[in-house]
C-alpha positions as a printed NumPy array, in Angstrom:
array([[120.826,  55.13 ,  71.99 ],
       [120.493,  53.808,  75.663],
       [123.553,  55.621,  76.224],
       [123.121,  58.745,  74.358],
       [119.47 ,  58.842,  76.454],
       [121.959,  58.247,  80.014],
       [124.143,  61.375,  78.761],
       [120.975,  63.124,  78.603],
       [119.621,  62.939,  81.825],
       [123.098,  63.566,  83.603],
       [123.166,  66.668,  81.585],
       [119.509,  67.774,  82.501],
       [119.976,  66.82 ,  86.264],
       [123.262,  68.866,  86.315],
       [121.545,  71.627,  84.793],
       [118.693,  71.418,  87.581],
       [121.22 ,  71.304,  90.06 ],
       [122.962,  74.414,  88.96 ],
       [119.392,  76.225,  89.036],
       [118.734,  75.326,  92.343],
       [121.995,  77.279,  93.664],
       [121.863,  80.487,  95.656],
       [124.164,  83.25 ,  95.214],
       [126.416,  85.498,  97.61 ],
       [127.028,  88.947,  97.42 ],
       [129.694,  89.678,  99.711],
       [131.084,  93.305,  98.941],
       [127.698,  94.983,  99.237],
       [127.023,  98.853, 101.082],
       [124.997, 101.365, 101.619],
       [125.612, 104.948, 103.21 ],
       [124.738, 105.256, 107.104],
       [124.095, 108.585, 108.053],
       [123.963, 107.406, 111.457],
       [127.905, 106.231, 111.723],
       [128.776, 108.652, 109.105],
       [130.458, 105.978, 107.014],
       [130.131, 103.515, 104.192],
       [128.765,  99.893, 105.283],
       [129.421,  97.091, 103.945],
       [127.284,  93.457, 103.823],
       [126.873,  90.552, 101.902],
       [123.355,  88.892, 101.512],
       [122.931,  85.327, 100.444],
       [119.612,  84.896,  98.003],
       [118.273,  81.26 ,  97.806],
       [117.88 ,  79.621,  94.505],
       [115.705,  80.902,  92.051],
       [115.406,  84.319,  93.777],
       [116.061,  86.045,  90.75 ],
       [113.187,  84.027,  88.645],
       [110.242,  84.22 ,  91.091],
       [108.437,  87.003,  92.566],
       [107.604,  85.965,  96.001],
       [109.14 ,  87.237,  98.908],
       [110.995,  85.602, 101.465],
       [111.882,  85.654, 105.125],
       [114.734,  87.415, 106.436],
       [117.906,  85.82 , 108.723],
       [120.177,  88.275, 110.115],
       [123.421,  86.456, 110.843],
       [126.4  ,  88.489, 112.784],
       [130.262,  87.393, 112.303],
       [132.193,  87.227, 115.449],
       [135.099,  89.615, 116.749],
       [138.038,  90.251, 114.243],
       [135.69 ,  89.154, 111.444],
       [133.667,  91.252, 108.765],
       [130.584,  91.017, 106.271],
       [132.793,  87.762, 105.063],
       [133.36 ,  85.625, 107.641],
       [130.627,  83.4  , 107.506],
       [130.332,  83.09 , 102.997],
       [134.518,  82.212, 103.394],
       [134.892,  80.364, 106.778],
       [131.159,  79.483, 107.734],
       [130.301,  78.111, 104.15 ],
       [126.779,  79.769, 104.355],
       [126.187,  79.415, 100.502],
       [126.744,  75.757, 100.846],
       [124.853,  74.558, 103.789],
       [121.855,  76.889, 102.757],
       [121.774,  75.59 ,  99.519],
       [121.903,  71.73 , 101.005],
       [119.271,  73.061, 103.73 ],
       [116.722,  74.142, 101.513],
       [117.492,  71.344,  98.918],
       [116.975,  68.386, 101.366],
       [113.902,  70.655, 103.507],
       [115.398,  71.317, 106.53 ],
       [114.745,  74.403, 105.664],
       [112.593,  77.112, 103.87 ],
       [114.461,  79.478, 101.382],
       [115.479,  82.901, 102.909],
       [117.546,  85.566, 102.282],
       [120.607,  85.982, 104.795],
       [122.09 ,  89.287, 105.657],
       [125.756,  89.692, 107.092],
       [126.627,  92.662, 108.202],
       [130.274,  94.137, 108.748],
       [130.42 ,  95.321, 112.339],
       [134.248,  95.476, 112.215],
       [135.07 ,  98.586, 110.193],
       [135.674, 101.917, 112.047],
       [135.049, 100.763, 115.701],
       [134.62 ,  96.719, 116.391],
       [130.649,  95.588, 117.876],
       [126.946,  95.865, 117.474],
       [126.645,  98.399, 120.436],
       [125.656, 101.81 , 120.9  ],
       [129.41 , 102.61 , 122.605],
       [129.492, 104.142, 126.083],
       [130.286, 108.103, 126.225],
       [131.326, 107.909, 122.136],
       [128.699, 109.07 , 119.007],
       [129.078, 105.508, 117.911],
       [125.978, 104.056, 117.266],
       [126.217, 100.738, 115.542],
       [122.828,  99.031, 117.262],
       [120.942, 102.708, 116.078],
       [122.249, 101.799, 112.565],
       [121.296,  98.474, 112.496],
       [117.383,  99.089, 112.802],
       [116.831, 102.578, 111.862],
       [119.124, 102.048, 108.487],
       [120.582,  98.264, 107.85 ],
       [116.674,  96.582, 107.839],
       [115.081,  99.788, 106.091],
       [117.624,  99.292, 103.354],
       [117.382,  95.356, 102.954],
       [113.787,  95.505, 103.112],
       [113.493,  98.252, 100.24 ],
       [116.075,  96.346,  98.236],
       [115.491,  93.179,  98.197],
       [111.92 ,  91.154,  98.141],
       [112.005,  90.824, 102.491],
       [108.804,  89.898, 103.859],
       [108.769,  93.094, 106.827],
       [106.679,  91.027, 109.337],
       [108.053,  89.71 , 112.698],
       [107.324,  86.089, 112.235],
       [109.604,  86.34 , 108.796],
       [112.348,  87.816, 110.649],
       [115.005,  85.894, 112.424],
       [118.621,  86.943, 114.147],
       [121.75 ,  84.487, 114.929],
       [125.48 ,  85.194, 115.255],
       [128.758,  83.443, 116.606],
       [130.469,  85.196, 119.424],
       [130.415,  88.818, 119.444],
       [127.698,  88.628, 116.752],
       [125.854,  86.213, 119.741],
       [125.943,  89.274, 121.661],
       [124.75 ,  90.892, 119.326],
       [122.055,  88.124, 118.454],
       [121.328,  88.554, 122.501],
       [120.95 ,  91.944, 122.773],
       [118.985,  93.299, 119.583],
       [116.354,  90.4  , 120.206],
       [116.57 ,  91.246, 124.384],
       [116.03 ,  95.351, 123.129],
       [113.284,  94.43 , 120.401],
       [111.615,  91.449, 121.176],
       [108.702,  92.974, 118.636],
       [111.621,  92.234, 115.438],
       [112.09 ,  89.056, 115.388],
       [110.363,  85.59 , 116.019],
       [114.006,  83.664, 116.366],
       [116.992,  84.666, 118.012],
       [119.796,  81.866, 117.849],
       [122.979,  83.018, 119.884],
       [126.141,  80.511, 118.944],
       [129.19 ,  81.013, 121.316],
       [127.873,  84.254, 122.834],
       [130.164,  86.747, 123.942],
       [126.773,  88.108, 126.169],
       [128.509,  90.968, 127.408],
       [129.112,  92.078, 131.32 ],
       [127.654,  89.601, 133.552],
       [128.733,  92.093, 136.484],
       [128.702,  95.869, 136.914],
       [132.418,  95.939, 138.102],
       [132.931,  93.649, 134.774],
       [131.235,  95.947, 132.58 ],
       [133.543,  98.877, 134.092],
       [137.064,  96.763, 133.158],
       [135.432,  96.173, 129.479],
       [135.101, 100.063, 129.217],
       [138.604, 100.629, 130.346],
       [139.378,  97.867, 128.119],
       [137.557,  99.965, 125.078],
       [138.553, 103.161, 125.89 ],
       [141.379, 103.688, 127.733],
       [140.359, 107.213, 129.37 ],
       [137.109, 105.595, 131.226],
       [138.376, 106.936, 134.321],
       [136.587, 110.585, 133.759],
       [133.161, 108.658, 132.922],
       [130.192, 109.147, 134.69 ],
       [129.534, 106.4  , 136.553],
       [125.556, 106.538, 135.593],
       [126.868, 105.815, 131.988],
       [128.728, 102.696, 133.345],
       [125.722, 101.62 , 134.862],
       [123.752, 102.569, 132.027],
       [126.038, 100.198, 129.336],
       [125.875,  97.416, 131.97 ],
       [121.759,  97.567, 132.035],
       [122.277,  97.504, 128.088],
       [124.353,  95.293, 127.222],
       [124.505,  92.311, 129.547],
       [122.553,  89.458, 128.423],
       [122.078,  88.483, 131.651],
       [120.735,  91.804, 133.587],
       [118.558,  92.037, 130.79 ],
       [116.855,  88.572, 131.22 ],
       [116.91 ,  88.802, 134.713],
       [114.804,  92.058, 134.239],
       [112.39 ,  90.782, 131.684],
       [108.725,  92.065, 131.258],
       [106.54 ,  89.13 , 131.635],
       [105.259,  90.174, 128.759],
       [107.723,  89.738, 126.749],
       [108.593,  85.986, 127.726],
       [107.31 ,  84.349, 125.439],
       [108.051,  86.408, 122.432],
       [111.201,  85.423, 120.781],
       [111.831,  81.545, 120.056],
       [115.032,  81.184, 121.712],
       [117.816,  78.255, 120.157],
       [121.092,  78.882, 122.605],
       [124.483,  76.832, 121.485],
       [127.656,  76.645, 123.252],
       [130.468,  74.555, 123.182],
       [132.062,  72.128, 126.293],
       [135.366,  73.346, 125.43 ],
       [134.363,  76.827, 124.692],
       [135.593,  79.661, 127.032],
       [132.808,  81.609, 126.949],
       [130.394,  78.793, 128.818],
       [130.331,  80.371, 131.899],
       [128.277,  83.182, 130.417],
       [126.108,  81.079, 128.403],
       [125.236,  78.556, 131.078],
       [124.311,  81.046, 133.717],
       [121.748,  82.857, 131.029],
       [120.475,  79.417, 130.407],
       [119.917,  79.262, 134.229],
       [118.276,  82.414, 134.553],
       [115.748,  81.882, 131.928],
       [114.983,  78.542, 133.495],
       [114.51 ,  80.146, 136.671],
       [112.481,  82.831, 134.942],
       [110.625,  81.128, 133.021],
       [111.07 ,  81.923, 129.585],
       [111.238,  79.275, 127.249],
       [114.362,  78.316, 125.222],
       [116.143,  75.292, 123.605],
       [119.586,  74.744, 125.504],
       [122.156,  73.011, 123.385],
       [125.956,  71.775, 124.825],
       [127.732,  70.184, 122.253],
       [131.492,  68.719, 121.995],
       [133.442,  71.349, 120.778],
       [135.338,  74.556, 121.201],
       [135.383,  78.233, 119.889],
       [136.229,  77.839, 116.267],
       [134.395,  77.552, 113.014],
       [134.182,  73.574, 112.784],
       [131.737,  74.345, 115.84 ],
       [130.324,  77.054, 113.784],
       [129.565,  75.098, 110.754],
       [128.364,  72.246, 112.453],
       [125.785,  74.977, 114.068],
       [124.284,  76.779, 111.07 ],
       [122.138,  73.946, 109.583],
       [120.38 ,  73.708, 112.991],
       [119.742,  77.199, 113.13 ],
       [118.591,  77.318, 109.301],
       [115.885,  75.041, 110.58 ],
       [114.79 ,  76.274, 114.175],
       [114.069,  80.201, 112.727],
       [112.309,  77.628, 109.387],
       [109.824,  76.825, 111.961],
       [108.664,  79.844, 112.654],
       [108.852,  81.269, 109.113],
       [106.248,  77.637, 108.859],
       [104.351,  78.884, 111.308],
       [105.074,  76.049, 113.457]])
């Protein structure tokens, strides 16, 4: 009996475990008008999404260059450390969107001189469309953005252009874009090889845009305190330069931010090791710390 009553409770715990898994959708897309194309995402949905009917807070999380909608459900292990984060408290059950920004023309930026308009897409179609389709609180303080290198430029720049969106932005390994004007012309070459005949107000114009850096340096003081700000680089990671002077400049300007340097380099072991802390800074705010 003692024994049957043991192979009982292993059964009923497994069977709690199972419910308390999330699920991954990772081959998800919806129509953009905007970039006249299909997109594609995945969404994770924390356990017991489908049984309740609350709604939750949104995390927007951006794959890196040469990536897509999969890169962090195959190499990042998001349905994994979510489910562990919310299981042990860490953090509070969201939904995570991961958008493809790698199909057609590679980056979350409105491209320079080209009717390419990924950033446009992302808040006049990609958040409409979540919010309608899934159970997505809409407020600011239930919103929350992070990526890994290009998708930390991208994490930069949509929180740096709408600081009203989101009440997190968590930058891993940002790529943070131009942190010159003369750089931001050789990344145009580098994009489109017949630069030469553009304007050089449009040059200008991508480098006020889309350098993390110019854009915190030019900060309303309104807006300073307005995103929670979690910043995580590397010591080995080639991109530190960047990342270490924006951490200087907000310092110097005074907007508050958490500052992280850990050992480490520019691959998904870094990554990984990343996402649980993030799940839990953008938690705090969904808490209302």
């Amino acid at each position: 009996m003692k024994i049957k009553l043991i192979a009982l409770i292993t059964l009923l715990f497994s069977c709690f475990q199972f419910a308390q898994t999330g699920k991954v959708f990772d081959n998800l897309s919806l129509q953009s008008k905007i970039l006249d194309s299909e997109r594609k995402y995945a969404v994770y949905l924390p356990p017991n999404y489908e049984t309740s009917e609350r709604s939750y807070p949104v995390l927007y999380l951006l794959h890196g260059s040469g990536d897509d909608q999969t890169g962090w459900v195959q190499f990042g292990e998001v349905l994994h450390i979510a489910d562990k984060a919310i299981a042990n408290g860490s953090a509070t059950p969201m939904i995570i969107v991961m958008p493809d920004a790698n199909t057609g023309k590679k980056g979350y930026v409105n491209r320079v001189g080209e009717d390419w308009r990924y950033e446009d897409f992302f808040f006049e179609e990609l958040i409409p469309h979540i919010e309608r389709k899934y159970r997505a609180k809409s407020e600011k303080r239930y919103r929350a953005i992070s990526g890994l290198s290009m998708g930390g430029g991208g994490t930069f720049f949509y929180a740096l252009h709408h600081p009203e969106m989101f009440s997190s932005a968590c930058p891993l390994s940002a790529s943070p874009g131009p942190l010159t004007l003369e750089k931001a012309r050789e990344q145009i070459k580098y994009f489109m090889p017949n630069a030469e005949d553009l304007p050089e107000e449009l040059v200008e114009e991508h480098f006020k845009n889309y350098s993390a850096l110019y854009l915190i340096n030019n900060m309303k003081a309104e807006n300073k305190n307005a995103v929670r700000w979690y910043i995580d680089c590397g010591d080995d990671d080639f991109l530190y330069e960047g990342n270490s002077l924006i951490h200087i400049a907000m310092r110097k300007n005074e907007i508050p931010h958490e500052f992280r340097v850990r050992n480490g380099a520019h691959n998904w072991t870094y990554w990984r090791e990343s996402l649980p802390e993030v799940l839990k800074f953008v938690s705090d705010a969904f808490h209302q710390y």
